[in-house]
Every structure is written in C-alpha cells, then in structure tokens.
C-alpha positions as CSV (number, residue, x, y, z in Angstrom):
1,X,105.3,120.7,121.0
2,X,103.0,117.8,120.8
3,X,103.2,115.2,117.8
4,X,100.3,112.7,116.9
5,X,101.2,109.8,114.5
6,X,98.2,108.4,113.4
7,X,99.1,104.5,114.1
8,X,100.0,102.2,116.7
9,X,102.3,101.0,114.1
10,X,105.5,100.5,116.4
11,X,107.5,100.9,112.9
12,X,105.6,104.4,112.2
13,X,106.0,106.0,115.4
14,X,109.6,105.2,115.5
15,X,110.1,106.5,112.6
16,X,108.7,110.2,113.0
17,X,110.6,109.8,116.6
18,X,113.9,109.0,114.8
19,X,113.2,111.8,111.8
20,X,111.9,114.7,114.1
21,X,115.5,114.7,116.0
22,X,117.8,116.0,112.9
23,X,115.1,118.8,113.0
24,X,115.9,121.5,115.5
25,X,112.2,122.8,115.9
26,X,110.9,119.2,115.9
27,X,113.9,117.7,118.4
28,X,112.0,118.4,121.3
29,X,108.4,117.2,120.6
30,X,106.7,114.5,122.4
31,X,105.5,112.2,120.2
32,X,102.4,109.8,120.5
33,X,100.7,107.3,118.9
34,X,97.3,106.8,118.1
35,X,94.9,105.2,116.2
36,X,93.5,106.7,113.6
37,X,91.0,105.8,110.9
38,X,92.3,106.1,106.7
39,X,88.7,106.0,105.3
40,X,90.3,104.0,102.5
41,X,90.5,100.2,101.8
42,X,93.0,98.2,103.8
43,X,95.6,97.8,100.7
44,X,95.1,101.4,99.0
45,X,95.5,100.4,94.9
46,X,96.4,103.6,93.4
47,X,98.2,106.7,94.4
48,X,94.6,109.2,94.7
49,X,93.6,106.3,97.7
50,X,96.9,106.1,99.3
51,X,97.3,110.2,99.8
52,X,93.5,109.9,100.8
53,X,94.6,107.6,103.1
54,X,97.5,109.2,104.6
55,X,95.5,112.9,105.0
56,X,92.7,111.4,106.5
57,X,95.1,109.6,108.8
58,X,96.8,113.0,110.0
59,X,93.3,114.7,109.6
60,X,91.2,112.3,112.5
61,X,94.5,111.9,115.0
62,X,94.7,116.3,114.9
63,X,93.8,115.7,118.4
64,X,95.2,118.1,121.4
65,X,98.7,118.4,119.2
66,X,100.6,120.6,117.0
67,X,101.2,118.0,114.4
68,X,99.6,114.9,113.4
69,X,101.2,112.7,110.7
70,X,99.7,110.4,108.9
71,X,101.7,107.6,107.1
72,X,100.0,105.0,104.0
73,X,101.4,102.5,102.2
74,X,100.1,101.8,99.1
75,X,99.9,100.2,95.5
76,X,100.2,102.4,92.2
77,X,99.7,100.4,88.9
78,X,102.7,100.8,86.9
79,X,103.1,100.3,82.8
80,X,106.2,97.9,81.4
81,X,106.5,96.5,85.4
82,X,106.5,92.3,85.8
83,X,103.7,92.5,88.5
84,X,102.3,95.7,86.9
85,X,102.2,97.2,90.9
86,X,104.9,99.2,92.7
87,X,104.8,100.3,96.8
88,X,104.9,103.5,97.9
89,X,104.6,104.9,101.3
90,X,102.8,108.6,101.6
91,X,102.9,110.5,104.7
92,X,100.8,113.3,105.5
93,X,101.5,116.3,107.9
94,X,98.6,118.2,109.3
95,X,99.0,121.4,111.5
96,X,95.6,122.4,111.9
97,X,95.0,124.1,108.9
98,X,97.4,123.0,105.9
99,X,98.4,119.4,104.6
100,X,101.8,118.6,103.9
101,X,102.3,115.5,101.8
102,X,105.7,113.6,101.0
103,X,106.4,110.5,99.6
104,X,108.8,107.2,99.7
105,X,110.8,106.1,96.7
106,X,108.7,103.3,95.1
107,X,109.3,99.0,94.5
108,X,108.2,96.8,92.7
109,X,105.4,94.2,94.0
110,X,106.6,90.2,92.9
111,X,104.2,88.8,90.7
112,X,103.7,85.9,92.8
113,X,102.4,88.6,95.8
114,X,100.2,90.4,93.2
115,X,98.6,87.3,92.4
116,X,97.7,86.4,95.8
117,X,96.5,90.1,96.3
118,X,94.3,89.3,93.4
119,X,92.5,86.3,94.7
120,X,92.0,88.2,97.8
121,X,94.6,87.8,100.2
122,X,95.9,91.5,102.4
123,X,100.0,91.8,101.7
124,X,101.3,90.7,104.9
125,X,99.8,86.7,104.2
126,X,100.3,87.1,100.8
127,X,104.3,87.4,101.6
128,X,104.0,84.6,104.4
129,X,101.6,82.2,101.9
130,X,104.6,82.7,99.7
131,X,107.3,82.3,102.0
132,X,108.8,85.2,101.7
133,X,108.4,85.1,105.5
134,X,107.6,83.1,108.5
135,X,106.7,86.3,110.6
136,X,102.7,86.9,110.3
137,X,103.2,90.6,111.2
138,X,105.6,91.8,108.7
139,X,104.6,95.4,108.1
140,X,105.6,95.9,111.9
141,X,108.5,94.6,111.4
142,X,111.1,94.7,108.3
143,X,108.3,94.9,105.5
144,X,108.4,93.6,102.3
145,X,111.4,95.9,101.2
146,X,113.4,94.9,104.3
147,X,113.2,91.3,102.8
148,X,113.6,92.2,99.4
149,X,116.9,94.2,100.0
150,X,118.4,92.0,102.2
151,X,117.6,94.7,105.1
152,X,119.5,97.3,102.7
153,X,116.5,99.7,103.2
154,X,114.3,98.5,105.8
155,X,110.6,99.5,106.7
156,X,111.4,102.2,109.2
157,X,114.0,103.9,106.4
158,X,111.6,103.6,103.7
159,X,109.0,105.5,106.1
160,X,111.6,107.8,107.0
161,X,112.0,109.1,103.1
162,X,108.3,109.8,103.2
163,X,108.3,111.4,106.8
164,X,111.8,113.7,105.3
165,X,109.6,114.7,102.1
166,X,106.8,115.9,104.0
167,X,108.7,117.3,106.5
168,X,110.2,120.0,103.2
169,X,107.4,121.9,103.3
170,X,108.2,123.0,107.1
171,X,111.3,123.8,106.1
172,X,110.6,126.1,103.3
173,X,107.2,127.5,103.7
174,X,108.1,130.8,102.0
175,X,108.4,128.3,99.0
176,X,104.5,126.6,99.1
C-alpha cells in the first residue's frame, strides 16, 4: 500500500508515519511526501476554508497511491473567546473516490498573535514578532500549541488527533 501526505511538512509526514502503525491494514504502507496545492489562503480563517483546504490537499497529491492525506491548520472565529480565534488542524483522507475528514481538538489564538495576524503578518512571524519564539520555522517544529503547553501536546500530537479522527471512517465503513 502506497500513502501520499500532501506536504513536505517534516511534522505532517511524521505524523501519518507514526498514526498508520497502531493500524494493522495501514502498518505496512510506504508513505511519501509531496507537495500539494490547498487552493485556500495561506492562514485558512474559518472552518469551510480549512476543510477546503485539507480535501484539496489529499485531492491533488491522489497521485500513483492508495491514500492521500491531506492535513490544514486553520482559524475558526469563536464567540466569548479573548482573541475571538481558536486553531484547529483538519485532515483529509482521499481513496480515489470518497473523502474522509477528521479533526484536532481546538486552542485558543493569544490576542497579541491575532493582532499581528490582523495587520498582516502569517502565524509563524507573528509568534517570533512576539517572542513567543526565536525559531522562524515553528510550524515544522513544536507549533504554537507545543509552546503554549509547555510541549504537553506538541505539533505532531495535535496532528495525530486529526490524522486518528479521519482515520474512523476506515475503521467503520459499514457506519458512513
């Protein structure tokens, strides 16, 4: 079995590498990495653009595979929050001819981030304008909830709760 993640991400392809191997008709797939356009903005702002994002991911990386997953990280607006934006990571499993979408429990953005976002700044310099971090390539590395957790959930785990949510529908098909 062939697997596609749709990213050079080093964080997303370990992550489906690390998930696949507590599933037995996953455990022996080879798995790849490859870039593959969302169609959506760079920082998706809602939850309709993130799942875009994430399908169309899986969608153009369906190339000589079984599976392709695609994996999005995104911003939903959220009522009676202090920034008024959580994060969510979506990921997307395609198998040629349905989607299977699952999703990452959700945080909240600091204000202080949001208003960098605002005047125009991508995540990753907004967290190093703040200095939240000195690395300039965070979301390869721990992400934003690996330094707001103290490394309790760290990028790759948070990607793996999407990954494991997708990953139901495979499981119980007679179900969808």
């Amino acid at each position: 079995m062939k697997i596609k993640v749709a990213s050079l991400n080093p964080q997303k392809i370990q992550a489906v590498q690390d998930t696949i191997l507590d599933y037995e008709i996953l455990r022996e797939a080879i798995v790849e990495g490859i870039s593959a356009d969302s169609g959506v903005s760079d920082q998706p702002k809602s939850l309709e653009e993130t799942v875009s994002g994430a399908v169309n991911r899986a969608k153009n990386a369906f190339v000589d595979c079984d599976l392709s997953f695609g994996i999005e990280s995104g911003l939903l607006e959220v009522p009676n929050t202090k920034s008024g934006y959580v994060d969510i990571c979506i990921c997307a499993i395609y198998d040629g001819k349905e989607v299977h979408v699952g999703g990452s429990s959700v945080f909240e953005i600091p204000k202080k981030i949001m208003d960098l976002m605002h005047g125009g700044m991508n995540m990753q310099d907004a967290c190093f304008e703040a200095g939240l971090t000195a690395n300039k390539n965070l979301g390869s590395a721990e992400g934003m909830i690996g330094i707001l957790t103290k490394g309790r959930v760290t990028r790759l785990a948070y990607t793996k709760q999407a990954i494991i949510s997708a990953l139901i529908h495979l499981e119980n098909k007679e179900l969808f």
